[in-house]
Structures are given as structure tokens and as C-alpha cells.
C-alpha positions as CSV (number, residue, x, y, z in Angstrom):
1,X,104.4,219.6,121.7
2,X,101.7,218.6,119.6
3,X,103.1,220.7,116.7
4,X,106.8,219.8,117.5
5,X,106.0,216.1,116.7
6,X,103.6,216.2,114.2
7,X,106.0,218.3,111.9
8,X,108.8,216.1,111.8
9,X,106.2,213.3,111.1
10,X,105.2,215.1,107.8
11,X,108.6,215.4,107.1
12,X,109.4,211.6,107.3
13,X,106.1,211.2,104.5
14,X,107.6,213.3,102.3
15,X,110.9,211.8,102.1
16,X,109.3,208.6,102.0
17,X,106.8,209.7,99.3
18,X,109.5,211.4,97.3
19,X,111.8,208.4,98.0
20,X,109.1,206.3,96.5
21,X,108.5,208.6,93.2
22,X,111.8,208.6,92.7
23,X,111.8,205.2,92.4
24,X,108.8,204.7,90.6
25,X,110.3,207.2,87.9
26,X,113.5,205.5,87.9
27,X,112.0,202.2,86.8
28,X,109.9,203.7,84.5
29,X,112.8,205.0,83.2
30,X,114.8,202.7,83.2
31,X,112.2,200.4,81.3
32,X,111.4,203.1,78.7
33,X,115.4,203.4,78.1
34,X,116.4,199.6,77.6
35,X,112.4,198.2,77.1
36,X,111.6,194.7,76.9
37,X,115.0,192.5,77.3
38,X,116.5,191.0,74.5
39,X,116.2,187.4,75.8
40,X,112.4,188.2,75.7
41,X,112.3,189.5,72.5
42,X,114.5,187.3,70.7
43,X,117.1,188.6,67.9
44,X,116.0,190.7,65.1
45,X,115.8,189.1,61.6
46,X,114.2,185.9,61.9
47,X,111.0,187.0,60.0
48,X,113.7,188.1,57.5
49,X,115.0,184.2,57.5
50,X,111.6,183.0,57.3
51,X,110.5,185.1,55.1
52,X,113.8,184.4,52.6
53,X,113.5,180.5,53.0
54,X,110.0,179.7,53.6
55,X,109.4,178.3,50.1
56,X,112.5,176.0,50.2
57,X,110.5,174.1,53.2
58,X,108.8,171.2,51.9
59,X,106.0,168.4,53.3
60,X,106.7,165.0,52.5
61,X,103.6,162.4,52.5
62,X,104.1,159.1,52.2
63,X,101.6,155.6,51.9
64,X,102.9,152.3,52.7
65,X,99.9,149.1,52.2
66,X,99.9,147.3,55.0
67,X,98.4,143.9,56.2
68,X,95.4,144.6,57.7
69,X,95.3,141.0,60.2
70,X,95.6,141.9,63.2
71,X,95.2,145.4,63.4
72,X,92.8,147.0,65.3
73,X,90.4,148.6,62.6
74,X,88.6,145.7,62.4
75,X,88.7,144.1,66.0
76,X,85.8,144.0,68.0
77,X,86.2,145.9,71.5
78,X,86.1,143.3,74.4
79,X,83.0,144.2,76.7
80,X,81.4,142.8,79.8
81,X,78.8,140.2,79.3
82,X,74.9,141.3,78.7
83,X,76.6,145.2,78.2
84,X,73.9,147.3,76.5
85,X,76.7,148.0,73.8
86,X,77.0,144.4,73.1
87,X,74.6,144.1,70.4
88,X,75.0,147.2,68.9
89,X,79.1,146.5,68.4
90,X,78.6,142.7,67.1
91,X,76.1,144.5,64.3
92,X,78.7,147.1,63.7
93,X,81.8,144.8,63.5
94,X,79.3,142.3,61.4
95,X,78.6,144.9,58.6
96,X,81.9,146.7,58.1
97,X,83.2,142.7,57.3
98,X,80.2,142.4,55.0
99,X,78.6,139.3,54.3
100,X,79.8,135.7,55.5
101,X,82.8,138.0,56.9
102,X,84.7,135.9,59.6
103,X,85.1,136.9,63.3
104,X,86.8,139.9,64.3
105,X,90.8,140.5,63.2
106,X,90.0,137.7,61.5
107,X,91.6,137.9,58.0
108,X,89.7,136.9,54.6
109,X,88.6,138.4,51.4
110,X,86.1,141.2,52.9
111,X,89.7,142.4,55.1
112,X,92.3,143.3,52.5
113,X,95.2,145.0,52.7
114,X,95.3,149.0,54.0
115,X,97.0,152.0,53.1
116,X,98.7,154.0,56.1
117,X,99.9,157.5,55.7
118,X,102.6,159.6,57.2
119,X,103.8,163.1,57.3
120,X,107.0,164.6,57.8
121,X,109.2,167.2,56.7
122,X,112.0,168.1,54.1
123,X,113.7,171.1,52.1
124,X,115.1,171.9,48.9
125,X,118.6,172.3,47.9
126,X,118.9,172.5,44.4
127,X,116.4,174.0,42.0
128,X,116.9,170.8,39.6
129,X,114.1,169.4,42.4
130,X,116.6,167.9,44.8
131,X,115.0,167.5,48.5
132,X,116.9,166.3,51.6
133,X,114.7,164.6,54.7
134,X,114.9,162.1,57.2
135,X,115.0,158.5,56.4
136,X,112.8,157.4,59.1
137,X,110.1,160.0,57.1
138,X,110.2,157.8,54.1
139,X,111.4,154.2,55.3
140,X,109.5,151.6,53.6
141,X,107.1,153.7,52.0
142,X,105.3,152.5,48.3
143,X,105.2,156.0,47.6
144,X,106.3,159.3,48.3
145,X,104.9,162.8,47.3
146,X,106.5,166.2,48.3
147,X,104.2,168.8,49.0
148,X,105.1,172.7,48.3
149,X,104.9,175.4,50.5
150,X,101.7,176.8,48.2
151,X,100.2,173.4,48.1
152,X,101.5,171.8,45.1
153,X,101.8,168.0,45.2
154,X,104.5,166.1,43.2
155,X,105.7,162.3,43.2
156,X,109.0,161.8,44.5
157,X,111.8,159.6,43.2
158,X,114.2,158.1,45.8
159,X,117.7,158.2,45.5
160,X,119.2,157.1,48.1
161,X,119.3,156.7,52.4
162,X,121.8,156.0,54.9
163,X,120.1,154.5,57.7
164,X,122.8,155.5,60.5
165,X,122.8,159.1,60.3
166,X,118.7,159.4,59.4
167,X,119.3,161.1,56.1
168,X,117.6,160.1,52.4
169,X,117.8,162.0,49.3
170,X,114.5,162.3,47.2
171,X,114.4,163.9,43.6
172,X,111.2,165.6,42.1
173,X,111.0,166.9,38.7
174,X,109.2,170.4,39.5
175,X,106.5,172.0,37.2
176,X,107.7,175.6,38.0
177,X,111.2,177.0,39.0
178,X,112.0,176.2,42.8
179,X,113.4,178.1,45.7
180,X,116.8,176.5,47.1
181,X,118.5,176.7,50.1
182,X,122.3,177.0,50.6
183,X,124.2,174.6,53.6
184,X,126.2,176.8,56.1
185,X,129.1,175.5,57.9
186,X,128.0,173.6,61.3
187,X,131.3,174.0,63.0
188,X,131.4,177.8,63.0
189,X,128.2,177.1,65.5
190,X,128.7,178.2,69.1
191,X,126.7,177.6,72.3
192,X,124.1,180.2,72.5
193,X,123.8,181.2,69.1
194,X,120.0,181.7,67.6
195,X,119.2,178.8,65.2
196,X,115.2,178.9,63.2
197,X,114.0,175.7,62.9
198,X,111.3,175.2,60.3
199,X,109.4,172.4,59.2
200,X,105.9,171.6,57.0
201,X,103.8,169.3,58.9
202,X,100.5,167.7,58.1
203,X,100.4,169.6,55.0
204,X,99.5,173.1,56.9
205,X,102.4,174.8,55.7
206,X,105.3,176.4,57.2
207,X,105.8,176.4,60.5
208,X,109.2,178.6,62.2
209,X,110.3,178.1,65.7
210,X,113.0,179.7,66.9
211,X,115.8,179.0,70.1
212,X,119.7,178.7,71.1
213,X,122.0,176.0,70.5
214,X,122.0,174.2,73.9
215,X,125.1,171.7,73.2
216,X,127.2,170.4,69.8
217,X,128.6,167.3,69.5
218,X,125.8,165.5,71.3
219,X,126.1,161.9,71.3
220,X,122.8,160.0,72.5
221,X,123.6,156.4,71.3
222,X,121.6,156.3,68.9
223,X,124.1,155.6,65.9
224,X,127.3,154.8,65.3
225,X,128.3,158.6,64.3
226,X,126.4,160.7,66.7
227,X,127.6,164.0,66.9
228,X,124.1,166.2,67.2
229,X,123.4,169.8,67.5
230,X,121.4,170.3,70.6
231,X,119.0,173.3,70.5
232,X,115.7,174.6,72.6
233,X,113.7,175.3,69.3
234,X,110.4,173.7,69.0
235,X,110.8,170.5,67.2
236,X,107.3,168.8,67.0
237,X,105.9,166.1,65.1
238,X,105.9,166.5,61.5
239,X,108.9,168.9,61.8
240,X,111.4,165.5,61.3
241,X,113.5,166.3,58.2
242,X,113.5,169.8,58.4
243,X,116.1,172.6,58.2
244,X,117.5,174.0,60.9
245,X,118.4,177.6,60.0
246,X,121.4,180.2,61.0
247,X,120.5,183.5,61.3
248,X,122.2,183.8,57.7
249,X,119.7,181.9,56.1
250,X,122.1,179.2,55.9
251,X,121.1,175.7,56.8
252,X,123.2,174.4,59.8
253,X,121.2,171.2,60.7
254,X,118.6,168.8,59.7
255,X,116.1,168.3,62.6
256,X,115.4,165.0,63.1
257,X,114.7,163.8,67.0
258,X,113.5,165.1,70.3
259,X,113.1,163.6,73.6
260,X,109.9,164.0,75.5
261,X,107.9,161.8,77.4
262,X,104.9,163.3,76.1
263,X,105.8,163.1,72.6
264,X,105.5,167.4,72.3
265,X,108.4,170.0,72.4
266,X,109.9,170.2,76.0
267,X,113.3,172.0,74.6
268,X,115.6,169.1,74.2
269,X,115.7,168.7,69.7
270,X,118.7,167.2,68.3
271,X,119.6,168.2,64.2
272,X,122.5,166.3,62.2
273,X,125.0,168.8,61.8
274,X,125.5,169.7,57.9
275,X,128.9,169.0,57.8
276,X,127.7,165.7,58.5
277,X,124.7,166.0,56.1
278,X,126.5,167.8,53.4
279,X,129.0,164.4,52.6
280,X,125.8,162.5,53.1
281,X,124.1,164.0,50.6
282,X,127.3,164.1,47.8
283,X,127.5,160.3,48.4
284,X,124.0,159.5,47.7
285,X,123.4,162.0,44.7
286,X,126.8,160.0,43.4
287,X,126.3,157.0,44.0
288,X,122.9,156.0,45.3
289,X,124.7,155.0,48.5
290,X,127.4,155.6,51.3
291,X,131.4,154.6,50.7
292,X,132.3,155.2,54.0
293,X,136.2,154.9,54.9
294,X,137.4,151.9,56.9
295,X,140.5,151.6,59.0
296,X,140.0,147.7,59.9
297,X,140.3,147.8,64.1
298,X,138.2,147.0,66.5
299,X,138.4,150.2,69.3
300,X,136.9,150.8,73.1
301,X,137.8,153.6,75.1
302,X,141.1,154.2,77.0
303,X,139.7,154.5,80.9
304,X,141.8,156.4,83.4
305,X,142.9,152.6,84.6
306,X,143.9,151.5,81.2
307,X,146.0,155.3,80.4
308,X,147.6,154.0,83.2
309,X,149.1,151.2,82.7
310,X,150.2,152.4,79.1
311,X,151.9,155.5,80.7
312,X,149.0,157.9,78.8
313,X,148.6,161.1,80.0
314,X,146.1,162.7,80.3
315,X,144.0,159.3,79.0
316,X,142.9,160.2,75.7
317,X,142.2,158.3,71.9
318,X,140.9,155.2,71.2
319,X,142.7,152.2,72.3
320,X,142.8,149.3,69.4
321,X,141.5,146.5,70.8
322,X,141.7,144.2,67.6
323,X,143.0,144.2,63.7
324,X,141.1,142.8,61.3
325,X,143.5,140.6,59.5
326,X,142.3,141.5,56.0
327,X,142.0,145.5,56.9
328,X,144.0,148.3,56.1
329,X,145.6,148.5,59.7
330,X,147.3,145.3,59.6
331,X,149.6,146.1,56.9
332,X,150.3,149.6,58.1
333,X,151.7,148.2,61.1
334,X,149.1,149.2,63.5
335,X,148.8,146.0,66.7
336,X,146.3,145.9,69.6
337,X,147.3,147.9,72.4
338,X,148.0,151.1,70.1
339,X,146.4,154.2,71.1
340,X,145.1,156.2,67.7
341,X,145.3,159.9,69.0
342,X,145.5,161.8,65.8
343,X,143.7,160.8,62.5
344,X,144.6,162.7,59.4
345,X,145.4,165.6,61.6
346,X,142.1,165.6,63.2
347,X,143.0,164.9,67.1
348,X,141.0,162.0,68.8
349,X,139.7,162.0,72.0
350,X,137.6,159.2,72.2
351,X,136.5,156.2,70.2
352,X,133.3,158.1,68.4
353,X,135.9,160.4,67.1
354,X,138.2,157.9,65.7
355,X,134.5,156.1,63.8
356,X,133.5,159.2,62.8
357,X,136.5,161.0,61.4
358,X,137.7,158.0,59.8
359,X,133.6,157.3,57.8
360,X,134.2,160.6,56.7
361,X,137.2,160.0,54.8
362,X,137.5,159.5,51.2
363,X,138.0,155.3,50.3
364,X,141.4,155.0,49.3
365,X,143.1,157.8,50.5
366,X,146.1,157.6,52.2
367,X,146.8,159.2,55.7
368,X,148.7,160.0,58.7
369,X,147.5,158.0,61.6
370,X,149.8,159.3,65.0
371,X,149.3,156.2,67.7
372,X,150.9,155.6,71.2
373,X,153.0,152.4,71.5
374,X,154.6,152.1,74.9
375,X,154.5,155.7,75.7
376,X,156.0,156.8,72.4
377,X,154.1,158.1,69.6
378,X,154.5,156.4,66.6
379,X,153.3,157.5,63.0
380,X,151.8,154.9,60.8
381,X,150.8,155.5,57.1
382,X,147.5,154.1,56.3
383,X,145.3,153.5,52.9
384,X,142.1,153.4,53.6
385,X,139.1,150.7,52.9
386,X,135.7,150.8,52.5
387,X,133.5,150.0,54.7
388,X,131.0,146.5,54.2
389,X,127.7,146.4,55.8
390,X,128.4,143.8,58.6
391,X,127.0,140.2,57.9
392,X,125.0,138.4,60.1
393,X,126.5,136.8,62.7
394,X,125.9,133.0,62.7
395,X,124.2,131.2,65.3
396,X,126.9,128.9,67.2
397,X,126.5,125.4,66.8
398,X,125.3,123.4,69.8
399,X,127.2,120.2,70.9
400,X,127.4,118.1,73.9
401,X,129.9,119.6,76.4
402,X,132.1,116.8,77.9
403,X,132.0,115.9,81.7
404,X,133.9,118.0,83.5
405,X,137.5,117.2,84.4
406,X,139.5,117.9,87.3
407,X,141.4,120.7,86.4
408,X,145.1,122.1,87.5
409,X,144.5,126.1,88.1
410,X,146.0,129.2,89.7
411,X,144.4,132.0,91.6
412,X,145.5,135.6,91.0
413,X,143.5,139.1,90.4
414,X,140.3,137.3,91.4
415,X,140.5,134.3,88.6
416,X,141.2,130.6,88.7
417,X,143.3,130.3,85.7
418,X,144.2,127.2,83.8
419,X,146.7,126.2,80.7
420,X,145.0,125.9,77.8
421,X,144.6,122.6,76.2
422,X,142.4,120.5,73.9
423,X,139.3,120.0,76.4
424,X,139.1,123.5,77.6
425,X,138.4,124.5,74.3
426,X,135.9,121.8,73.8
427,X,134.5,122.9,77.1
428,X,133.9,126.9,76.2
429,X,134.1,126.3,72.4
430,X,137.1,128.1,71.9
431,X,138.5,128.5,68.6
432,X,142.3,127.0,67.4
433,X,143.8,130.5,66.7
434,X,143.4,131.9,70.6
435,X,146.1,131.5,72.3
436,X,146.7,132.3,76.0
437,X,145.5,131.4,79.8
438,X,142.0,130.6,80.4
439,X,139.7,131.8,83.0
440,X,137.9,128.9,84.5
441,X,136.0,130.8,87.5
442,X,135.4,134.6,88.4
443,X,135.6,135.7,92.4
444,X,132.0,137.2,92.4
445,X,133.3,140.0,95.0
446,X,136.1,140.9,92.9
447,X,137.6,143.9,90.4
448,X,137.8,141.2,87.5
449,X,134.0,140.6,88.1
450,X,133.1,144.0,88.0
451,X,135.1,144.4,84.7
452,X,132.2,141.8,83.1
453,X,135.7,138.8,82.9
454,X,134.1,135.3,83.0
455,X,134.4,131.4,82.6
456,X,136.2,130.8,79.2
457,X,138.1,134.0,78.8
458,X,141.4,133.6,77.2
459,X,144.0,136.0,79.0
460,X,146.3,136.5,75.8
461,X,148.1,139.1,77.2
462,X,149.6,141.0,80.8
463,X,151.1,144.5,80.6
464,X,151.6,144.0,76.7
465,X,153.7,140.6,77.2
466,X,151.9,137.3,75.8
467,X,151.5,134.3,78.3
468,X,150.9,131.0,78.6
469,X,150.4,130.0,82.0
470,X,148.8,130.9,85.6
471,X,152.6,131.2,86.6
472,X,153.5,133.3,84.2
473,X,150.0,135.8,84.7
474,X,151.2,135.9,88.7
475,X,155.0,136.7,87.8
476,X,153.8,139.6,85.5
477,X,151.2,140.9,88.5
478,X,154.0,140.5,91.4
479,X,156.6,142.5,89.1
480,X,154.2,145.3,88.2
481,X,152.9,145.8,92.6
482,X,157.6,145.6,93.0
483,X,157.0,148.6,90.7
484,X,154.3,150.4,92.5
485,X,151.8,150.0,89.6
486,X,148.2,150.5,91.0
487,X,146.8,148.6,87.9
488,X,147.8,145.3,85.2
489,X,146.6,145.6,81.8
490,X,145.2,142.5,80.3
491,X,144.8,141.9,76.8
492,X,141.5,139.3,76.9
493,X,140.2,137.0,74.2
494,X,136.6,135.8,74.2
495,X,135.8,132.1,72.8
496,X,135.6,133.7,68.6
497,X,139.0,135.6,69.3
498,X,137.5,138.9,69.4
499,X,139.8,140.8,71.5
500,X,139.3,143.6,74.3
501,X,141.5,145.3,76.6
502,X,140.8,145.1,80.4
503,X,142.4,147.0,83.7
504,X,142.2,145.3,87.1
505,X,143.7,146.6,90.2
506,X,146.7,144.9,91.7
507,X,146.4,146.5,95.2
């Protein structure tokens, strides 16, 4: 018995065992046959780019003077009464202002003026001494030097910046021949592909991180032309105004922004696309400045409410909202309530498209802009202007608002609406040229609140036909709930005439 069951027993151990080596040798196996994976590794030839572009990677330094009042340098550290450290930080604080100094952060003749220092990063492209970097790396610096990968320091000439994509153009006349680097073509980028990012902070010289392209066309508000390459690279401080490479060698991006709460790489960098950068760049080496293109609307999105109403489907392109009278559109034949969905055959989706396709076009060039009018697409031809930095808006003058008057209004979509007339406009300071229905009070519980509609709000407009009354706005809403409509466009003025289009419900 003893033997009967003991030998089966064995039996069981050695399958088990050989079960188990079998194993072992198949996952040793297995790991000598495919080794490390590839995600671990990374793809071959980056030390190749690094290695091919290093020297094109340039520091930038810059020292701005700065008014020393105030600042903390020479401010005396507020500590208890009768501290121990007391006496010893009033005799410190006294000598560093010198003799008959004043207080401390006081400002006299023994606390002049200071020089601050920043670092950041640029690169080459053009071995005439051409160097491409970040303007927030050089704003409102006295001077700038750009430092070479082997240490070499040379004053820098600016050429010119553009504030709202980052970028500034520096020129340095070099002492020895340069190494250049080449632009490659940002749109050929897809999610996933290996980008080098390489930068030359604090002077220490070049640094190379590598990672994947986490998301293109990233817009995060922060100018009017956001379109950003997204990647997982380490971008760190001192690596603003870097290149970001392709595995070509070709640079794809300038590195300019991350977002961290610690102020350190957590995997979320942002780099202006060179196609962006590349027109940037001409412009400035031209002309010292940007011409951008200007089509002369005012534009907002077209919401699933508003594609609606204008029989849009699916809602797409940027809905124009207002025409300057003195802009290319107006004579083109382009009106609010058009829907711009192709720009110089470049489709639009959204607004940011329509700003940034049209910016990129050359001033005066004449194009093809394919809009939606009443749910028929219309092509209108269009020369374009350039675009002026804005002016200041002035401050409205103030004047005594006249006692309120009993007032005639109607109620519908949430509103009280009144005819406008000569002490309404007094009232809300609503100029001549608007023309309309205006709102006099906002149902706090309803649709029109939520849409941000208010007390002197001109209703110019209802499902694209102008009115004049409250009737007239009620007529309009009862016709469109006949027709089944689940929403009434409304074309709305505010008190300067600066038109926007609105979609309430009607249900």
C-alpha cells in the first residue's frame, strides 16, 4: 500500500517539477528571443539625432536692470519682538545699505537699480547666425547673448517677436562657421511617433530628452492661434525655446510650455508646430514683424442649438457673428448669420480654424471663402486685409441715468421686451445705429439666462428676420413651435452694436 501510493506521489513531483522547468525555460526563452521591449528601450537612432544636431542647440542669457524698491534683497525679515536674531539682522540690513542708508525696501542712493538674469533655450537655422527661441526667453531684456554648445558667448541682435505664438528671431554674427538645423514638416506628425526634445539650460550644455507625440492640434487658450504639439518628452526649465526633433533630424516643433504644478516635467510639453513657426520666422527675417491676413468678421462657434436652427448638419464652421464695416468681408458679400466652412480650400471646423487659417494667409491675396446661407452654400470671393493690432478700448463715459419710466413690455422666451425709443437708449447707453427690441429684464430660472442675455440687449434679429417689436419677437417664436422647431435663433446686439448669435429653446 505504502508503495502503491507513494509512487504515484513521485509521479505527480515530477510532472510538476518538469511542468515548472518547462516553464522557467520557456520564459527564459522567450526573453532571450525578443529581450527587453521596445517601449522600454526606446527607438534606435536618437543618439544618432543628438549626435547630428547637438551643436545647432544654443543657450540664450539674458539681463534686464530692474528697480530695486521694493524687492526683497534688501528687505528686512519681520521677526518676533526681543528674537535673538533681532540684532544681528538690523546690523546686517544696516551695512548692506551702507551709511545714512534709509529703512529697509526703502529706496535711496545706497539701493540702485539691479540686474536680473534669465536662461533659456534656442537653435540655429541658418549658418549666417540666425537663432529661433521663445519670446517670453527674451521679453524685455537690455541684452541678450547666445551661448554655443562649446561655450562660446556672443551678443545677440533682435529682429523681431510675435507675442501670440511665443516666437522671436535673434541674429548673431558668429566667429567661426555654425552648425544649422533644417525645419521638417509638422503635419506629416502622427500620434505616437518619437519626437527628441533638446534644449541648453543654465549654460550646462545640451541636454536630449526623448518621448511620443501625445496629441496635435492642442489648443489650451493660451493665444489666439493655438494649435500645439502635445508630447511626453521632458521639457524642463531652461528647455523654453528649444527644438523639438523628428527622428530625421528635422525640427518639428519649438518647445515652449508645460503644465505642472510643481514647475518639473510630469509628461504634459506643448511645442509650436513648425509649420506654424516656419511663416513666423519668414515674416520677421522680412520684415521685422507679422502681416497677418484679415478677413474683417467677428466669429463664435456654431453649437448644436444654433446648427439647428440654420438647418447645419452635422454643426460645423464658424458662424459670423459681425462684419466690420471697413473689412474685406463686407464688400465680398459675406452678412452675419453666414457659416464660413471652407477657407481657401482648407475645411473649417471651428472658429480657431477659421483665425488661424485665415493669419496664415498672404495680405492681399484673393480667395475662395465657401459659407452657408440658409442651408445653401454659397461661394464668396474675398481679398484679404491685414491685420492691425487692436486699440485700446475706451473707457465709457459715465452720465446720470434718468428716473426710471413706466415702461410698455412683452414677455416671451424668458424676456420682458420693450420697443426701442430715445430713453431706453439713454437708459443702457445704447448707441444710434442698433436697431431692434430691447431686453428690459431676464427670467433668472430661464434658457435666455443661461445663455448670459441681460437688461439692455438689443434683439436685432429672430430666425434671420429683423424686428422691431415684442409682437413681432412672439409671432416669429409661435410660427417656429407651428413648425416643430425645438430652438429660435436670435441675432443679439449689445449697447456698442457688437453683435453675437444666441439659441434659446422654444419648448
Amino acid at each position: 500500500m505504502t508503495a502503491a501510493t507513494t509512487a504515484p506521489s513521485r509521479s505527480r513531483r515530477r510532472v510538476r517539477l518538469g511542468v515548472r522547468i518547462g516553464l522557467a525555460a520557456l520564459a527564459v526563452g522567450a526573453f532571450s528571443a525578443f529581450g527587453t521591449p521596445a517601449h522600454a528601450r526606446g527607438p534606435d537612432g536618437i543618439a544618432d539625432v543628438a549626435e547630428k544636431v547637438i551643436d545647432a542647440v544654443v543657450n540664450i542669457s539674458t539681463s534686464q536692470t530692474v528697480d530695486a524698491k521694493g524687492s526683497g534683497s534688501n528687505t528686512m525679515p519681520q521677526l518676533p519682538p526681543g528674537s535673538p536674531f533681532e540684532e544681528f539682522f538690523d546690523d546686517f540690513f544696516k551695512n548692506r545699505r551702507g551709511p545714512g542708508g534709509g529703512k529697509g525696501g526703502e529706496r535711496g542712493d545706497n539701493n540702485p537699480p539691479r540686474k536680473t538674469n534669465s536662461l533659456g533655450s534656442g537653435f540655429i537655422i541658418d549658418t549666417s547666425g540666425i537663432v529661433v527661441t521663445n519670446n517670453h526667453v527674451i521679453a524685455d531684456a537690455d541684452e541678450i547673448h547666445v551661448i554655443l554648445n562649446d561655450g562660446t558667448k556672443i551678443k545677440a541682435e533682435l529682429v523681431g517677436v510675435d507675442k501670440k505664438t511665443d516666437l522671436a528671431v535673434l541674429k548673431i554674427k558668429p566667429p567661426k562657421p555654425l552648425v544649422a538645423v533644417k525645419f521638417g514638416d509638422s503635419d506629416k506628425l502622427r500620434l505616437g511617433d518619437w519626437v527628441v526634445a533638446i534644449g541648453n539650460p543654465f549654460s550646462l550644455g545640451g541636454t536630449v530628452t526623448a518621448g511620443i507625440v501625445s496629441a496635435k492640434n492642442r489648443d489650451i487658450s493660451s493665444g489666439p492661434y493655438d494649435s500645439y504639439i502635445q508630447t511626453d518628452a521632458s521639457i524642463n526649465r531652461g528647455n523654453s525655446g528649444g527644438p523639438l526633433f523628428n527622428l530625421d533630424g528635422d525640427v518639428i516643433g519649438v518647445n515652449t510650455l508645460i503644465i505642472s504644478p510643481s514647475g518639473g516635467s510630469i509628461g504634459i510639453g506643448f511645442a509650436v508646430p513648425s509649420k506654424t513657426v516656419v511663416g513666423v520666422v519668414d515674416q520677421l527675417r522680412q520684415f521685422g514683424e507679422l502681416r497677418r491676413g484679415w478677413l474683417g468678421v467677428r466669429i463664435q462657434s456654431v453649437t448644436d442649438e444654433i446648427a439647428e436652427s440654420l438647418n447645419i448638419k452635422p454643426a460645423r464652421g464658424a458662424l459670423v457673428a459681425g462684419v466690420d464695416d471697413k473689412g474685406p468681408a463686407k464688400p465680398a458679400g459675406i452678412e452675419p448669420g453666414d457659416v464660413v466652412v471652407k477657407f481657401d480650400g482648407k475645411d473649417v471646423k471651428d472658429p480657431k480654424d477659421l483665425s488661424r487659417v485665415v493669419a496664415d494667409t498672404a495680405v492681399g491675396k484673393e480667395v475662395d471663402v465657401v459659407i452657408i446661407r440658409k442651408g445653401q452654400e454659397e461661394t464668396k470671393k474675398v481679398t484679404l486685409g491685414r491685420l492691425q493690432d487692436p486699440e485700446k478700448v475706451q473707457a465709457a463715459v459715465k452720465t446720470d441715468e434718468p428716473a426710471p419710466e413706466k415702461l410698455v413690455t412683452q414677455k416671451a422666451l424668458g424676456l420682458d421686451l420693450a420697443t426701442l425709443n430715445k430713453d431706453l437708449r439713454t437708459r443702457y447707453k445704447i448707441k444710434d445705429s442698433v436697431k431692434g427690441v430691447v431686453v428690459t429684464n431676464v427670467d433668472a430660472n430661464s434658457d435666455a439666462a443661461e445663455k448670459r442675455l441681460s437688461a439692455g440687449d438689443v434683439i436685432v434679429e429672430v430666425a434671420q428676420e429683423t424686428v422691431s417689436s415684442g409682437a413681432d419677437i412672439q409671432k416669429r417664436v409661435d410660427q417656429l413651435k407651428k413648425d416643430g422647431k425645438k430652438s429660435v435663433l436670435l441675432l443679439v446686439s449689445n449697447a456698442d452694436g457688437e453683435l453675437r448669435f444666441v439659441a434659446l429653446s422654444v419648448q
